[in-house]
C-alpha beads as a LAMMPS data file, in Angstrom:
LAMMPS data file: protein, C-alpha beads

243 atoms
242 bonds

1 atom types
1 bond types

-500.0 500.0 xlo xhi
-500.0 500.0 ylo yhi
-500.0 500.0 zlo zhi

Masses

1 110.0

Atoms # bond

1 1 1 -265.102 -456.894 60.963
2 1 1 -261.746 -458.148 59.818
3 1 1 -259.406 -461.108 59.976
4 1 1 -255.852 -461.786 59.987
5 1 1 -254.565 -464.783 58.187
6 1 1 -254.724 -467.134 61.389
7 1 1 -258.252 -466.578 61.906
8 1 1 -260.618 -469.203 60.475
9 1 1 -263.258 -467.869 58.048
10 1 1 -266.184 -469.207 59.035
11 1 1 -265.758 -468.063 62.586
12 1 1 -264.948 -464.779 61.188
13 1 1 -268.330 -465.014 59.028
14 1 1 -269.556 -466.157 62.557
15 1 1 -269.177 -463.321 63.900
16 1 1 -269.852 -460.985 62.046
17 1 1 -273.317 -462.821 61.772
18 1 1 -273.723 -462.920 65.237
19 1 1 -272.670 -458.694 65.216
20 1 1 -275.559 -457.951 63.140
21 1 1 -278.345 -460.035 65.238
22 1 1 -277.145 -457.888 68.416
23 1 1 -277.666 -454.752 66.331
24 1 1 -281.049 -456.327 65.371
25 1 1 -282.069 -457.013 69.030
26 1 1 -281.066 -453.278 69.630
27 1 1 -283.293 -451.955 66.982
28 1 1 -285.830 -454.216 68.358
29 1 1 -285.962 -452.541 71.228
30 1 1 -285.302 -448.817 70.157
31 1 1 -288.394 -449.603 68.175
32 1 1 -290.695 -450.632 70.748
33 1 1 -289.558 -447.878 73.185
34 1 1 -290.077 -445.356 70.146
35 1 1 -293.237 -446.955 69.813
36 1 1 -294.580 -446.770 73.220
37 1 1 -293.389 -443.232 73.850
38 1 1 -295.012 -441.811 70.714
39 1 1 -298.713 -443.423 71.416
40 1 1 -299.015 -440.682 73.710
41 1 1 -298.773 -437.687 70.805
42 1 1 -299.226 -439.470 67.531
43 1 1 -302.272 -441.238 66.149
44 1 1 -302.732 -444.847 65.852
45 1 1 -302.472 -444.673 61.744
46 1 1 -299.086 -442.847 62.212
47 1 1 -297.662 -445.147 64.845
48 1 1 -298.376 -448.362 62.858
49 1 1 -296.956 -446.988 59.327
50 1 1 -294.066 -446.099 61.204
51 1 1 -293.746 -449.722 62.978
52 1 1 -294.208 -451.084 59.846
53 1 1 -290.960 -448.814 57.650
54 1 1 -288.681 -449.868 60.658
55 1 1 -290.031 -454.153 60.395
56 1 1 -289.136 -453.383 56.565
57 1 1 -285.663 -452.185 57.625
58 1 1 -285.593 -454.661 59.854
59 1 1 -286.225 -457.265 57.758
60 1 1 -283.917 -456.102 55.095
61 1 1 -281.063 -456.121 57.578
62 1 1 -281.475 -459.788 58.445
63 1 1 -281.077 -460.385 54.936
64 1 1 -277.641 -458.962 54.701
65 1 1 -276.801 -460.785 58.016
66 1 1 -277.978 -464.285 56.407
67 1 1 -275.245 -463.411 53.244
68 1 1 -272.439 -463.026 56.282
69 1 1 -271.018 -465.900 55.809
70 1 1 -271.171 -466.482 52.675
71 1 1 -267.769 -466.556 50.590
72 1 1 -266.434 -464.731 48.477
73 1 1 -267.109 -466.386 45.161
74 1 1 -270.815 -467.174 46.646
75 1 1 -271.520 -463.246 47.372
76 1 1 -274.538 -461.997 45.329
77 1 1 -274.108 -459.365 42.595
78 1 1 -274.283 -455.916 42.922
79 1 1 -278.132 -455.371 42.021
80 1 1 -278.879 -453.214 39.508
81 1 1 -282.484 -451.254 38.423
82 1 1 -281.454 -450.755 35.150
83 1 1 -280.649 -454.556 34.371
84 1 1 -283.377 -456.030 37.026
85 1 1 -285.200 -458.960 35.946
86 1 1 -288.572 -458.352 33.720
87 1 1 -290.675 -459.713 36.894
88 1 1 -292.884 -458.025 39.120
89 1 1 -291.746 -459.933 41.757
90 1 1 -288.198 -459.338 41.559
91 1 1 -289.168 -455.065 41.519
92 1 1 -291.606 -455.477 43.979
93 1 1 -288.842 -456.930 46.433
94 1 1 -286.435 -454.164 45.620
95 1 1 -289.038 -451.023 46.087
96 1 1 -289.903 -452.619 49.520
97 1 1 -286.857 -452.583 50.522
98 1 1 -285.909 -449.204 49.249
99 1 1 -288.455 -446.798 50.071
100 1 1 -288.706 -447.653 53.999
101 1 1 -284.774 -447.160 53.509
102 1 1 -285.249 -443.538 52.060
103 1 1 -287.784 -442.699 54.620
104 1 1 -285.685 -443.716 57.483
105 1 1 -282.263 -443.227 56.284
106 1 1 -282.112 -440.667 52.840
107 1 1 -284.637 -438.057 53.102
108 1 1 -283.547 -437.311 56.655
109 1 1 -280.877 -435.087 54.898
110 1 1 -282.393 -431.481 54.197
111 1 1 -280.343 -431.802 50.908
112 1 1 -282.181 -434.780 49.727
113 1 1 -285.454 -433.772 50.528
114 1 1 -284.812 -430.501 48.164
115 1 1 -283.692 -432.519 45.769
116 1 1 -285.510 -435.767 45.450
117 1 1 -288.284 -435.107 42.869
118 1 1 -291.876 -436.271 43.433
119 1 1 -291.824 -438.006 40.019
120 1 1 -288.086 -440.001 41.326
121 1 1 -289.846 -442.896 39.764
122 1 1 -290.532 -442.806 36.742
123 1 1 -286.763 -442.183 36.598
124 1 1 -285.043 -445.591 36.178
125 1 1 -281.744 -443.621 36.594
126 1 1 -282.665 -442.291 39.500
127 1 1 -283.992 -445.635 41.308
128 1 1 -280.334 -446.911 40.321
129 1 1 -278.644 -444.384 41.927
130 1 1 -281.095 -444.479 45.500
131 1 1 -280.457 -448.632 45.329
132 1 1 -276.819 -448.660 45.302
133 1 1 -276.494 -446.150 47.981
134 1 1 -278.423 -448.160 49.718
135 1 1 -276.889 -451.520 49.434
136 1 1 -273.830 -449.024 50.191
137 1 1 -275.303 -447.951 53.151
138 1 1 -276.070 -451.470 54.833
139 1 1 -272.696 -452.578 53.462
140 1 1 -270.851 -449.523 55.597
141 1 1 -273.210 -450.046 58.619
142 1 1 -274.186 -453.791 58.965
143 1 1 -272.049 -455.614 56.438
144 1 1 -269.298 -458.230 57.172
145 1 1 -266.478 -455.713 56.793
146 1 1 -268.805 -452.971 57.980
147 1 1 -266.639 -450.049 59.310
148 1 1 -266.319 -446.047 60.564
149 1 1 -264.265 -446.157 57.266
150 1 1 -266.908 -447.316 55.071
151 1 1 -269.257 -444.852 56.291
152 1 1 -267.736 -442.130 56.371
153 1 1 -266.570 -442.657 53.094
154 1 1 -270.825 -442.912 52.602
155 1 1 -271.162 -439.744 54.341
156 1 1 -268.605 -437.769 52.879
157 1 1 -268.555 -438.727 49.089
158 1 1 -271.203 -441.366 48.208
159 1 1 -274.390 -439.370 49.847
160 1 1 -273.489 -436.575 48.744
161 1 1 -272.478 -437.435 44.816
162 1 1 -275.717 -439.424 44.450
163 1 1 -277.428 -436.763 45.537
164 1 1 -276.160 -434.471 43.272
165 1 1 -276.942 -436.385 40.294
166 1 1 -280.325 -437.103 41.282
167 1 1 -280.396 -433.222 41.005
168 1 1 -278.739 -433.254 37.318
169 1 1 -280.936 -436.083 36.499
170 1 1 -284.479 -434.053 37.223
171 1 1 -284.183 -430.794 36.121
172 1 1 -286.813 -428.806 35.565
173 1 1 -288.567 -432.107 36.327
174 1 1 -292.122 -432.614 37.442
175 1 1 -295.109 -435.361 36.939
176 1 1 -296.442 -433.660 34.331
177 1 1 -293.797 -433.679 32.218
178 1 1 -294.547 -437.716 31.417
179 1 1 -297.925 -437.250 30.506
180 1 1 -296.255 -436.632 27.014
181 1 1 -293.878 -439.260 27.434
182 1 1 -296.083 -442.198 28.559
183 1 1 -295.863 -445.227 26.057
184 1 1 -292.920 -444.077 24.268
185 1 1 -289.882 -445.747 23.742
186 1 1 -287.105 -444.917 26.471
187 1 1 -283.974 -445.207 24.329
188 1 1 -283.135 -445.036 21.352
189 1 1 -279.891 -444.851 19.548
190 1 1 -279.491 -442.492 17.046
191 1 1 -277.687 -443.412 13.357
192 1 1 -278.555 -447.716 14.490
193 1 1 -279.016 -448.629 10.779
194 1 1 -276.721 -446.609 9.409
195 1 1 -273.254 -447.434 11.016
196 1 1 -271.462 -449.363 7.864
197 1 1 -269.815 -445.801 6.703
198 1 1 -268.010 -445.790 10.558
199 1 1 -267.151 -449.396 9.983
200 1 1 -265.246 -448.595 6.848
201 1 1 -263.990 -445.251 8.158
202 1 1 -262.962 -446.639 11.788
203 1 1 -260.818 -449.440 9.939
204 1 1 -259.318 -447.921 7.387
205 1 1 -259.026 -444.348 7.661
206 1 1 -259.340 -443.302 11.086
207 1 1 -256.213 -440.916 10.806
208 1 1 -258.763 -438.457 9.301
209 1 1 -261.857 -437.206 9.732
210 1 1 -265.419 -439.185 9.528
211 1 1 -267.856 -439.355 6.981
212 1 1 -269.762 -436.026 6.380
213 1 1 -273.019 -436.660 7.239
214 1 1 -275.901 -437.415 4.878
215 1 1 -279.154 -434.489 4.437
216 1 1 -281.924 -437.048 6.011
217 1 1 -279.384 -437.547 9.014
218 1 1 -279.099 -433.441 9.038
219 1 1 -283.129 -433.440 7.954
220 1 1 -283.901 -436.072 11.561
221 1 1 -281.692 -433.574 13.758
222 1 1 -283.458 -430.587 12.785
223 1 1 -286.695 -432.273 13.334
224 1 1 -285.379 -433.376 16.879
225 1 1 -285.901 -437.157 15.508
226 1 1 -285.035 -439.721 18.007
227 1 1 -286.168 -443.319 16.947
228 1 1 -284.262 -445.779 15.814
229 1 1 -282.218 -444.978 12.610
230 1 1 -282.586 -441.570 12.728
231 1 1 -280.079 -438.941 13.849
232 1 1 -281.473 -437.444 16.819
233 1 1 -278.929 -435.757 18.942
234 1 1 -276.660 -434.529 15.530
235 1 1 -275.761 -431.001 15.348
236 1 1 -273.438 -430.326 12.576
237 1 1 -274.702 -428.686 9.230
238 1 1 -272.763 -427.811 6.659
239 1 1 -271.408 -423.923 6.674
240 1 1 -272.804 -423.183 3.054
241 1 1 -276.383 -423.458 4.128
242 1 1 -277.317 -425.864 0.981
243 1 1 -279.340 -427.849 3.503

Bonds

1 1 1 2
2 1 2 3
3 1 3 4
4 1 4 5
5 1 5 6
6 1 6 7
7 1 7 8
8 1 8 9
9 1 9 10
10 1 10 11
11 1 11 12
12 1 12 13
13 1 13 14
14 1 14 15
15 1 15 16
16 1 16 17
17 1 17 18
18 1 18 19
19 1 19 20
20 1 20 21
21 1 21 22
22 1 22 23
23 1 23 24
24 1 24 25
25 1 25 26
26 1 26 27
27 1 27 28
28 1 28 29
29 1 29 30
30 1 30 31
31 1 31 32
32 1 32 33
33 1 33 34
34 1 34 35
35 1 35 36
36 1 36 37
37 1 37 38
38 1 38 39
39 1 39 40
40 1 40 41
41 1 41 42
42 1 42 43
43 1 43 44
44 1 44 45
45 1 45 46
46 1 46 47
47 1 47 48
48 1 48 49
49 1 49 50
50 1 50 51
51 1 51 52
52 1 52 53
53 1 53 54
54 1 54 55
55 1 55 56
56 1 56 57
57 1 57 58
58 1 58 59
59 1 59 60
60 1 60 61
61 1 61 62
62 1 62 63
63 1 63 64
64 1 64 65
65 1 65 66
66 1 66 67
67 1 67 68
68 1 68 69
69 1 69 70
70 1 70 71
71 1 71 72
72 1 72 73
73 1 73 74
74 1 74 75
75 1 75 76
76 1 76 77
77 1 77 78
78 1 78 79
79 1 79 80
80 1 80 81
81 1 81 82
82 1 82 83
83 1 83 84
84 1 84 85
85 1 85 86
86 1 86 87
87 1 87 88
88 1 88 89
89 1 89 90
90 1 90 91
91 1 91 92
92 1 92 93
93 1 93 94
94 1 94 95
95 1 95 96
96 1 96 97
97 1 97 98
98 1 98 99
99 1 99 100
100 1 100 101
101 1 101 102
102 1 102 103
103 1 103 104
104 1 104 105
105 1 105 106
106 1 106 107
107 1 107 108
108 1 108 109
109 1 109 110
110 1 110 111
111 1 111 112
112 1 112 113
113 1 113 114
114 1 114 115
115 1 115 116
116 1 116 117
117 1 117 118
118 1 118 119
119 1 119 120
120 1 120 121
121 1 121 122
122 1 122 123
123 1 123 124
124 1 124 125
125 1 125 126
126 1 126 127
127 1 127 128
128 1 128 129
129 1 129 130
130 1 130 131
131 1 131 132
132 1 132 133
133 1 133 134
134 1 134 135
135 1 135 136
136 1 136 137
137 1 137 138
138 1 138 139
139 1 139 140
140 1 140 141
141 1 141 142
142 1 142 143
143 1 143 144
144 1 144 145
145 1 145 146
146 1 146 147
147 1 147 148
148 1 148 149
149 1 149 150
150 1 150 151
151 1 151 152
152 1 152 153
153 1 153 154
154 1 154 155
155 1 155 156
156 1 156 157
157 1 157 158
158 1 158 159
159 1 159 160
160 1 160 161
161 1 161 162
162 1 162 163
163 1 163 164
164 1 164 165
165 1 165 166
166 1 166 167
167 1 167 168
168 1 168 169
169 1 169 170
170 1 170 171
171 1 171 172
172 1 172 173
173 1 173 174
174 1 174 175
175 1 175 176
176 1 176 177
177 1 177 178
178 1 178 179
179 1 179 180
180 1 180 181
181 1 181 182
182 1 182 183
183 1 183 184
184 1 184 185
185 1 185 186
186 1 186 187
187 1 187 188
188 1 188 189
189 1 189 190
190 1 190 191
191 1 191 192
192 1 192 193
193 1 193 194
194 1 194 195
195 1 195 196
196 1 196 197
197 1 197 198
198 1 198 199
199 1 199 200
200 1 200 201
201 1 201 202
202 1 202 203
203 1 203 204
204 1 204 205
205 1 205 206
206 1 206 207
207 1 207 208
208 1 208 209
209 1 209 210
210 1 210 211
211 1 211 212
212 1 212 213
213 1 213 214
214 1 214 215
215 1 215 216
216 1 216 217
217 1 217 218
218 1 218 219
219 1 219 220
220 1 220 221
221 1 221 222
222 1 222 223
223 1 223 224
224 1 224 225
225 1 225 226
226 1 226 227
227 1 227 228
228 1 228 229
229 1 229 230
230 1 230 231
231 1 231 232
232 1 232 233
233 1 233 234
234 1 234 235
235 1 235 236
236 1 236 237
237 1 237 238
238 1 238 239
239 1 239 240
240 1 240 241
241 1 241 242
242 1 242 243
C-alpha cells in the first residue's frame, strides 16, 4: 500500500492494518474449509498438525500487521540468526515461526525440497538465509508496502538465490558429518595472534608485497590447523622446498 504526500500516515498505517486482518479473516476461513474437506481422507493426527502450521502462520502474520503502523524510525531490525540473542527464548520464537513457514510456503518448490538438507540446522548459515526470505516473504505479501512488485521480485531472484546457496552451503552434507564436529569451536580466525607484521607492512610498505610467511604458519597449514593463532587456510610454501 502506498501514499502520496496528502495522505495522512496513520490512516495510511490504518489501512494497511486493516488490509492484513481481511487477509487474516480469509485464511481463517480457507483453513476451516481445508479442514473440513480433508476429515473425510486424512487422519485425525494429520488434520490437527496441519491446523496447527497454518495457526502458526497465522499467528505470525498478525504480528507483522500489529508493526503496520508503526513509523519509520520505530520499525524493528532486520533479524538476524547469526547475531540472535544468547536466549532460548528469543530462538525458540524464531524456529516457530520459521519452520511452519517452510512447510507451507518454501518446500512447496520441487527445487527446495532437493536442496534443503536434512541436517539445515545445524547450519547457522543456512537458518540465516531461510529467515530473511522469510521476513522477505511476509514483507512482499502482507507488509505495509506489500506489492506484485515485491513478490515477484521474491519469486524471481530472492527464492531462487537463497536457494542456491543453501545448495553451496551443504555440499556433500549429511548428519553424520557433525558427529565429528560436535563441541568444537565454529570459527576461528586463522594468523589472530600474529597480525603485528601486517600492521607494520599495511602502514608503511603496502606498495610491495607482504611479509613471507613464517615455517610454524607453513607447519599449521600443512597440518590443516584451524584454532586460533594458527594458520589454517594458508597455502603458499616456498618454491625451494626447505620447508
Amino acid at each position: 500500500m502506498k501514499h502520496t504526500d496528502h495522505d495522512d500516515p496513520e490512516q495510511t498505517a490504518q489501512k494497511a492494518v486493516a488490509a492484513l486482518a481481511r487477509e487474516l479473516e480469509k485464511l481463517s476461513r480457507e483453513v476451516q474449509a481445508l479442514k473440513g474437506g480433508m476429515r473425510q481422507t486424512a487422519s485425525k493426527g494429520t488434520v490437527t498438525e496441519l491446523a496447527k502450521v497454518v495457526e502458526n502462520l497465522s499467528e505470525t502474520v498478525m504480528k507483522v500487521a500489529a508493526g503496520g503502523g508503526k513509523k519509520a524510525s520505530e520499525q524493528d531490525p532486520v533479524r538476524s540468526w547469526l547475531r540472535l540473542p544468547e536466549d532460548e527464548t528469543a530462538a525458540q520464537e524464531v524456529l516457530s515461526e520459521l519452520v511452519p513457514w517452510m512447510q507451507t510456503v518454501y518446500l512447496r518448490y520441487g527445487d527446495a525440497r532437493e536442496t534443503l538438507p536434512p541436517c539445515w540446522p545445524w547450519h547457522p548459515e543456512i537458518v540465516e538465509e531461510l529467515l530473511w526470505l522469510m521476513d522477505a516473504w511476509f514483507a512482499a505479501f502482507y507488509g505495509p508496502d506489500a506489492s506484485l512488485r515485491l513478490v515477484g521480485d521474491w519469486h524471481d531472484r530472492q527464492r531462487p538465490g537463497v536457494m542456491r546457496r543453501v545448495a553451496i552451503y551443504s555440499t556433500a552434507c549429511d548428519l553424520p558429518t557433525h558427529l565429528d564436529e560436535a563441541g568444537q569451536p565454529a570459527t576461528a580466525l586463522p594468523l589472530i595472534d600474529q597480525l603485528d607484521p601486517f600492521v607494520t607492512w599495511w602502514a608503511g610498505d603496502r606498495d610491495n608485497n607482504g611479509p613471507a610467511p613464517t615455517r610454524d604458519q607453513i607447519h599449521a597449514a600443512r597440518r590443516g590447523g584451524h584454532g586460533a593463532g594458527q594458520a589454517g587456510g594458508l597455502t603458499a610454501v616456498p618454491q625451494d622446498g626447505s620447508y
